[in-house]
N, C-alpha and C positions, 0 to 999 in steps of 0.2 A: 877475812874474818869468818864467813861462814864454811869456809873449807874447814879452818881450826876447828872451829865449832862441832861440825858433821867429825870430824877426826876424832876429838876430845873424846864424843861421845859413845864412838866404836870404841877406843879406846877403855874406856872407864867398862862398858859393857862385856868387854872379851877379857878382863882383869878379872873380873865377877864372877867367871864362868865359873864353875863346883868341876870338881874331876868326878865324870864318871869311871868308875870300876868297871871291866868285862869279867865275869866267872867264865872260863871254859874250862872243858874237862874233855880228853881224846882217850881215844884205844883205838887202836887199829884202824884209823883215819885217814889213810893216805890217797884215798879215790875221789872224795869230797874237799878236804882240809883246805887247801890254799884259795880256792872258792869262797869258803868261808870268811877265813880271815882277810882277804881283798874284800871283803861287804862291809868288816870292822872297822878296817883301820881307813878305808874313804867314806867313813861317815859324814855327813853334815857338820855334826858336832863334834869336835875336833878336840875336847881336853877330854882326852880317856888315856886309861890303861887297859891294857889286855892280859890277864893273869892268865895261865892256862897251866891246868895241872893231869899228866901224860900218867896214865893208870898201868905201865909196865907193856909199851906199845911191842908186836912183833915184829911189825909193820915197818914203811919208812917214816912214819910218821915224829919220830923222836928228831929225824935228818932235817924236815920239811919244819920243824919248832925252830931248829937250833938256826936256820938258814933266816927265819925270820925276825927271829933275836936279834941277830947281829945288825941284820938292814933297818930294824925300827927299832927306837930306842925305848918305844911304846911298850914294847911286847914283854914279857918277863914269864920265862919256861921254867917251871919244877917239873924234876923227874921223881915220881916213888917209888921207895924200894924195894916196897910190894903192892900188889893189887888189893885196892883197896873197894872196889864196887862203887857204882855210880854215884849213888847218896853221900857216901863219906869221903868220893874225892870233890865231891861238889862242896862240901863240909870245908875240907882243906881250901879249894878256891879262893870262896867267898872268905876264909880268914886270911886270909894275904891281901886281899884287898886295901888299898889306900881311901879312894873315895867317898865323897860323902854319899853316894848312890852306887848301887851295885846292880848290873842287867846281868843278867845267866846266859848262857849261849851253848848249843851244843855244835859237834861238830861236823854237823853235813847239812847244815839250812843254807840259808842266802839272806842275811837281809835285806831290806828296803835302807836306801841312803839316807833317810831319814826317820831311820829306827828308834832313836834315840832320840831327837829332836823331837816327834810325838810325842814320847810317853812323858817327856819330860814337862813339855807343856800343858798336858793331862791329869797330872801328881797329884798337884797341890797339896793340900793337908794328909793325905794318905799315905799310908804305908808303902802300897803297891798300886804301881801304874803295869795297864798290861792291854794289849793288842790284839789285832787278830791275824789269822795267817793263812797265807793262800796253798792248798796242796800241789805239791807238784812231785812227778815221778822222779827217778835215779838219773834220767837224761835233763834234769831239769824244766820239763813241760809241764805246763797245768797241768790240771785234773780236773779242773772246771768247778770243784768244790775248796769251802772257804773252810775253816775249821768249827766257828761256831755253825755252821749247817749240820758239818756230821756231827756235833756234841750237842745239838739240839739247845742251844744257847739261842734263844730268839728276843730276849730283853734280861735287862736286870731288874732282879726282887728288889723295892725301895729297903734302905736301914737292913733292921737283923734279919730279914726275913730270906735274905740271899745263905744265910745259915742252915736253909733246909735244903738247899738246891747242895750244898761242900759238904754236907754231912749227913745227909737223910738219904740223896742222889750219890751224884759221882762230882768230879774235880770239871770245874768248866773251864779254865784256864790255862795256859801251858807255859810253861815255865819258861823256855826261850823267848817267850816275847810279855817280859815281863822287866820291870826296873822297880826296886826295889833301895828303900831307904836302910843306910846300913845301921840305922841305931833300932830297926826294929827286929835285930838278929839277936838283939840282946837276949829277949825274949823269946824268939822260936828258934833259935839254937842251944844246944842241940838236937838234930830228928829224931823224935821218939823210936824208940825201941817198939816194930808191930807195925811203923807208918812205911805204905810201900814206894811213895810218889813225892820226893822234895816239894816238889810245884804244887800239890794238891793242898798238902800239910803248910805250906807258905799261907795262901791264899783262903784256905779256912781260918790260919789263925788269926791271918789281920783281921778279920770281922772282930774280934773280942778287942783290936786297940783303935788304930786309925783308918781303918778300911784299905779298899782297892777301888780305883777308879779304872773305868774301860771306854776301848772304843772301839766299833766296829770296824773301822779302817786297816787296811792289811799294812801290816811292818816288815812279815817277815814270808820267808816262802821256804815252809814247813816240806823237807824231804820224806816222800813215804815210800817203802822199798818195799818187798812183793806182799809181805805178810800184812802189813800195817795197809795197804792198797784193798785188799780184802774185807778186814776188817771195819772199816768207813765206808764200804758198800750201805744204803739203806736195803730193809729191809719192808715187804709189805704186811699190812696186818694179818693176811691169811697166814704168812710166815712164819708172825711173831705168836698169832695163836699155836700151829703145829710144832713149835720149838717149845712153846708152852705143857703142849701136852706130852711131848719127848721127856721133858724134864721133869715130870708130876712122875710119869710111868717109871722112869732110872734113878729117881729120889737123889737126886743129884745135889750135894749138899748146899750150902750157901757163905761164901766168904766176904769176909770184909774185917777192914784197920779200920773201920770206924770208932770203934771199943775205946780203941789206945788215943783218936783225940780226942775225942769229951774226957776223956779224964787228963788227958797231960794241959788242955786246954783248960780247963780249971782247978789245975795246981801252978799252973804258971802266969793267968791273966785275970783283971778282977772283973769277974761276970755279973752283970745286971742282974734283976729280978727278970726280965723279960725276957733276957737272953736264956738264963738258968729254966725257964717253961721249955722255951725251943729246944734247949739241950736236950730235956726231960725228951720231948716228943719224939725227937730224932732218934735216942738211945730204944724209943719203945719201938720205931718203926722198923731198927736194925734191927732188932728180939725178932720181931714178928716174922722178918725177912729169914733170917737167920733158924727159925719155926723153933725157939728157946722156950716160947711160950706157947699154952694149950690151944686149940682153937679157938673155943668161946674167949679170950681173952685177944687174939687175931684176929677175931671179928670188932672187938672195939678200937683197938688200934685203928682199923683200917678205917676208919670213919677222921679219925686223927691225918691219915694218909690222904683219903680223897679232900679234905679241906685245906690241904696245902700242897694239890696236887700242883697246880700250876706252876707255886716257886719249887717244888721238889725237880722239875723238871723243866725249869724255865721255859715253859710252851705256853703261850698264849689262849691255846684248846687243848681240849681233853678227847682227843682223839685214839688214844690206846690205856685209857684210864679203866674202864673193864678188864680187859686183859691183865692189866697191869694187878689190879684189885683178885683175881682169880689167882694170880700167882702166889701173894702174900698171901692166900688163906691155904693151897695146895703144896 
């Protein structure tokens, strides 16, 4: 009786399961790819599909889709007719998707076997559940650094206030290790015209509906190849000062898509009064950044900047907060 019992209720429980969706999207993927998709498809969690949509591969990588198609019944390959750029075949992915959950994958990470199984249990009421990830080089080895270290991710802002860190700041979150409710695509599909990063524009916008929930636990082990190795270098404050005054002296200008989501962000989602300030603030901080406005008008700003310095850059101290302040006024 208590075997039935212990049965009944695996039973009932693996009945339950929701199908996860995988988005992948390739191009010229054939050094990484089967790596990849062996971390997919022996997940823990086992009710997925894997949608992967081939951006006009040169590579053998259209061979390595089709070989995998046939062995899993999981897998389901489109090919495009044309190149369509990362965004808009990520676009395509996630709308083939069957699941009531959709994770992003690109194609040269590795996940954790229980990638999916985290974030799942993480969700709950949110829009977006999402992770963190370990760096490792082309040969696959660490790199001794996590992702939120190099993105200066050291806690989350409580409620709206994680609005100044996606829009004031940069994107803390990375799209491959992210799982994502598909009825919140209703809404942020599709990517604004001006927005350069799916994952940044994801994860800003669910603050306006059901949030993101995180955790510092590595899911995924985030491949970074010569350029991208470089770049996640830190750098020391003496650095970040003489890069400072490089840039004062070459008026080197100042870009950003942050423009395109406060506005598409509030044509598309109903904005609080509290949230609509933090908009406000954000939008004056890009101005300031951006040097759109006079200086005595970027010296008030920046008093708006230093009092939300911390969430703007999710650091606990204000240890390059001078500098940082010298910048927006030069």
């Amino acid at each position: 009786v208590l075997l039935f019992k212990f049965l009944y209720v695996i039973f009932v429980r693996v009945s339950k399961m929701a199908l996860i969706s995988i988005a992948m999207t390739t191009y010229n993927g054939e050094k990484f790819l089967r790596e990849q998709i062996d971390s997919i498809l022996n997940q823990t969690y086992k009710d997925i599909e894997l949608v992967i949509c081939d951006d006009c591969s040169k590579d053998s990588t259209r061979e390595i889709l089709k070989e995998y198609e046939k062995k899993d019944s999981r897998v389901h390959v489109f090919f495009n007719e044309q190149n369509l750029g990362f965004k808009k075949n990520f676009e395509k992915a996630i709308s083939l998707c069957n699941g009531e959950y959709v994770a992003l994958s690109d194609q040269d990470d590795v996940w954790e076997l229980n990638h999916l199984e985290k974030l799942l249990n993480i969700l709950g009421n949110a829009d977006i559940a999402c992770g963190n990830a370990q760096l490792i080089d082309e040969k696959g080895q660490s790199l001794g650094l996590k992702l939120n270290q190099t993105d200066g991710l050291n806690y989350i802002p409580e409620k709206d206030n994680l609005v100044y860190r996606l829009i004031a700041g940069n994107g803390a979150f990375q799209g491959a290790s992210m799982l994502i409710k598909r009825s919140f695509f209703q809404k942020a599909l599709p990517i604004p015209e001006g927005v350069l990063f799916h994952d940044a524009w994801f994860a800003a916008a669910s603050c306006f509906k059901n949030g993101i929930n995180y955790t510092f636990d590595v899911i995924n082990n985030y491949r970074q190849h010569q350029t991208q190795i470089t770049s996640h270098k830190k750098s020391s404050y003496l650095t970040k000062i003489k890069d400072l005054i490089i840039r004062i002296y070459k008026k080197e200008s100042y870009k950003t898509d942050r423009f395109a989501y406060i506005e598409n962000i509030r044509s598309r989602f109903s904005v609080t009064e509290i949230q609509n300030k933090i908009l406000d603030d954000c939008y004056k901080i890009q101005m300031m950044r951006a040097k759109k406005i006079n200086f005595f008008q970027r010296l008030s700003v920046n008093l708006i900047f230093a009092k939300h310095y911390k969430e703007i850059y999710t650091q606990k101290n204000k240890k390059y907060m001078f500098s940082r302040m010298l910048k927006n006024l030069f």
